[in-house]
Residue frames as qw, qx, qy, qz and C-alpha x, y, z in Angstrom:
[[0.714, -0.370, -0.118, -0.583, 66.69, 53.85, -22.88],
 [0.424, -0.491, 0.698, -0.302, 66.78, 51.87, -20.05],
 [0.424, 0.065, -0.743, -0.514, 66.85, 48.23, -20.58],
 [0.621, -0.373, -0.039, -0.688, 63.99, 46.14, -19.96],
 [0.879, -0.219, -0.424, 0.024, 65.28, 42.69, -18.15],
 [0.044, -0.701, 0.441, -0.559, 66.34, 44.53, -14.79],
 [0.513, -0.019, -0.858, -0.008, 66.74, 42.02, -12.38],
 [0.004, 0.241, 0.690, -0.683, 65.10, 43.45, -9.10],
 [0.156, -0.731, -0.621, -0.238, 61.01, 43.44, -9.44],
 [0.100, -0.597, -0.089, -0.791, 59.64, 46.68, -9.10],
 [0.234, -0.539, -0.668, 0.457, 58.59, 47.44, -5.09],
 [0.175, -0.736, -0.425, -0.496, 55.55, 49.44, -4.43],
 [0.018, 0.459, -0.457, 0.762, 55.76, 52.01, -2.03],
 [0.610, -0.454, -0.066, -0.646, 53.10, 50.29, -0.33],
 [0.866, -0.090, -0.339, 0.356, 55.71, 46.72, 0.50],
 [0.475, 0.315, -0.423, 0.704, 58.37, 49.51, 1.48],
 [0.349, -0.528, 0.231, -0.739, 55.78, 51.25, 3.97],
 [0.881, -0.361, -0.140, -0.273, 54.24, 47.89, 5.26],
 [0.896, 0.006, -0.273, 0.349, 57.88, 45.95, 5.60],
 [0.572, 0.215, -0.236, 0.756, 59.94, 48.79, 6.61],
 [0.019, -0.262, 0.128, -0.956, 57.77, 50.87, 8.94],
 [0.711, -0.359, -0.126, -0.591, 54.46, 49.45, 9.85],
 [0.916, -0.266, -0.293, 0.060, 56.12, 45.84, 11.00],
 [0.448, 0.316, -0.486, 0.681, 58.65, 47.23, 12.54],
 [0.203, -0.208, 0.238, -0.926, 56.62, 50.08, 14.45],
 [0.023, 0.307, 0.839, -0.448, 53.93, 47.32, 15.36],
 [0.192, 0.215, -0.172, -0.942, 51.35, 49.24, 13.04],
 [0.567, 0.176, 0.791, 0.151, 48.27, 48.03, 11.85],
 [0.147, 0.463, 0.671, 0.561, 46.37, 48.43, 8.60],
 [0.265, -0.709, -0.638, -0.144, 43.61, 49.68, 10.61],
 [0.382, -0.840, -0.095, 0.373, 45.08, 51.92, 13.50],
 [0.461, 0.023, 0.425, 0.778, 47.41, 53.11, 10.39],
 [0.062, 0.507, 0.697, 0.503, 44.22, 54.16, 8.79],
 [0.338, -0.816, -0.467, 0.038, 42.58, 55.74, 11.63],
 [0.430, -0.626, -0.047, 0.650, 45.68, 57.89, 12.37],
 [0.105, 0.152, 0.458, 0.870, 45.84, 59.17, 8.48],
 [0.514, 0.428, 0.311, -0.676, 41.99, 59.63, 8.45],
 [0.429, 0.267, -0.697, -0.508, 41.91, 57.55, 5.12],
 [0.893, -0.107, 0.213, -0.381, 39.48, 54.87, 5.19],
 [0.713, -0.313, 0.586, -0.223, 40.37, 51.40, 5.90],
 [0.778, 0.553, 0.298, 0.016, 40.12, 50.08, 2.03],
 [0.377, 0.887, -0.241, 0.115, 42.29, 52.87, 0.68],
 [0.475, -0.689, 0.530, -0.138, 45.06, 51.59, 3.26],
 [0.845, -0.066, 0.522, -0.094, 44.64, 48.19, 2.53],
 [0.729, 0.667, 0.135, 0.076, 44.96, 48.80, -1.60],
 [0.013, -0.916, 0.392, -0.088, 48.17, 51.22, -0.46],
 [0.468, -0.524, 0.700, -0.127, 50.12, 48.61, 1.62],
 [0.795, 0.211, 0.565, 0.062, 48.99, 45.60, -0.64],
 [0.195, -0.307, 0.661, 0.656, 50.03, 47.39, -4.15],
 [0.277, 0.541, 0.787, 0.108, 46.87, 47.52, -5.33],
 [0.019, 0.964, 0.240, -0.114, 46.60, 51.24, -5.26],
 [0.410, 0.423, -0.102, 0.802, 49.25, 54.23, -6.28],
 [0.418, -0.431, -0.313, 0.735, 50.48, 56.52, -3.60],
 [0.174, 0.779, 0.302, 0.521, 49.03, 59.91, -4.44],
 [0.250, 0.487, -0.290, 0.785, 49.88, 63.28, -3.47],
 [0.671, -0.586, 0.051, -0.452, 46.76, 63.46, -0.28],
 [0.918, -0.369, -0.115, 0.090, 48.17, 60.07, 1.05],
 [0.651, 0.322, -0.220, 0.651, 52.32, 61.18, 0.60],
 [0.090, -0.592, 0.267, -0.755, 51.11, 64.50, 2.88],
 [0.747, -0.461, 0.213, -0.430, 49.52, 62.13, 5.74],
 [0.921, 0.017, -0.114, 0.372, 52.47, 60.14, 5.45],
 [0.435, 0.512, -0.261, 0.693, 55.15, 62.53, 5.71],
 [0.241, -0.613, 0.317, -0.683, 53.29, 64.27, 8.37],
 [0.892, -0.332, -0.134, -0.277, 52.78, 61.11, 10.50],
 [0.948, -0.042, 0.000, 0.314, 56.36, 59.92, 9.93],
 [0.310, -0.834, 0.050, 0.454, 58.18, 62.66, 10.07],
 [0.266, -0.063, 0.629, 0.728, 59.75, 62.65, 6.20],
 [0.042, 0.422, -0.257, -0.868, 58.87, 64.40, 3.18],
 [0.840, 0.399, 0.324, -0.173, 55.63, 63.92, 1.09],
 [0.240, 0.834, -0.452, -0.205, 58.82, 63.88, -1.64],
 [0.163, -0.297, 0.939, -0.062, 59.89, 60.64, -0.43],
 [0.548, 0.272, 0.778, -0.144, 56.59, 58.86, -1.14],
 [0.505, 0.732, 0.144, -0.434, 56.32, 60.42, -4.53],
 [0.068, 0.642, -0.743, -0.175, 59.72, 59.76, -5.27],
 [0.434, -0.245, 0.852, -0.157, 58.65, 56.22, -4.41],
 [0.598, 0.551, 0.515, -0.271, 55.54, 56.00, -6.43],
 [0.567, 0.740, -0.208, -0.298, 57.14, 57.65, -9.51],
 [0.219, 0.480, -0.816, -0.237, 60.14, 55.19, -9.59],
 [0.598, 0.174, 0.773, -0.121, 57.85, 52.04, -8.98],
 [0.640, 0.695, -0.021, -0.328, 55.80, 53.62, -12.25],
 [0.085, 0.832, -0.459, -0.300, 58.67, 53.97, -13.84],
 [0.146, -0.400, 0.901, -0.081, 60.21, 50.57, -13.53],
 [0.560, 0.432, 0.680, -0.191, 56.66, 48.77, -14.36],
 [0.521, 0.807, -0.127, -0.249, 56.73, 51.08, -17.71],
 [0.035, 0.623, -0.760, -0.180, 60.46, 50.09, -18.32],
 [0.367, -0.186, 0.911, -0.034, 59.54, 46.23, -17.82],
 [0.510, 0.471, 0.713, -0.101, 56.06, 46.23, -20.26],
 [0.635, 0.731, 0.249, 0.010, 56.58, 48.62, -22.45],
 [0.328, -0.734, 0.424, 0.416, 60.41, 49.68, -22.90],
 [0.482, -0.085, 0.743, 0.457, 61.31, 47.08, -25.59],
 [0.366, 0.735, 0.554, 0.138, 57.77, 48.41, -27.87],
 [0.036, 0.953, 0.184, -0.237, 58.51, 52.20, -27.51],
 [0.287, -0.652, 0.390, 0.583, 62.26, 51.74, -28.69],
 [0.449, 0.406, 0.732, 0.314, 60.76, 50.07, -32.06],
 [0.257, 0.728, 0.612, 0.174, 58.45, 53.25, -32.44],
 [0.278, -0.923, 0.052, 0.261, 60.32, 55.92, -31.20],
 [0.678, 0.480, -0.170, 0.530, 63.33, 57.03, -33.26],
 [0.416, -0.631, -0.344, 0.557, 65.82, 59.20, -31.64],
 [0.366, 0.912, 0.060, -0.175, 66.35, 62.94, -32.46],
 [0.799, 0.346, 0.067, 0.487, 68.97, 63.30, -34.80],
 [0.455, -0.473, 0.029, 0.754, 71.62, 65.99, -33.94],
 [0.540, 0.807, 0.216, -0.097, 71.48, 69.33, -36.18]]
């Protein structure tokens, strides 16, 4: 199992869209929002890390930006992933045995 004192904090896909695509491209929140059709809230929760990237928002990404709803899913499942590793990683190898070979 992975272990659980990785040194790089987890990044939501919503820091990698805001820092690495919206401020570049001069984007806001809002005119972000208006070009997905996703209200203004949902956007806000996305880009702030307050929300998970689901599969509707990964297809009005991909198609906006020209990449793969695959890439924001990818993004969203290794953030999970890495938040699970850091809070519960050290509990589940207590309770969890591995399987023993036959």
């Amino acid at each position: 199992m992975p272990k659980k004192n990785n040194r790089m904090p987890p990044v939501h896909p919503g820091e990698i869209l805001r820092e690495d695509l919206m401020k570049p491209l001069g984007l806001t929140m809002n005119g972000l929002a208006r070009e997905l059709k996703i209200p203004v809230n949902r956007m806000s929760e996305i880009v702030n890390g307050r929300r998970a990237l689901n599969a509707d928002a990964a297809l009005r990404l991909s198609r906006y930006f020209g990449n793969t709803p695959e890439f924001w899913i990818n993004l969203q499942a290794a953030y999970d992933l890495r938040v699970t590793i850091h809070s519960s990683a050290s509990r589940i190898e207590r309770e969890v045995r591995p399987r023993k070979a036959a």
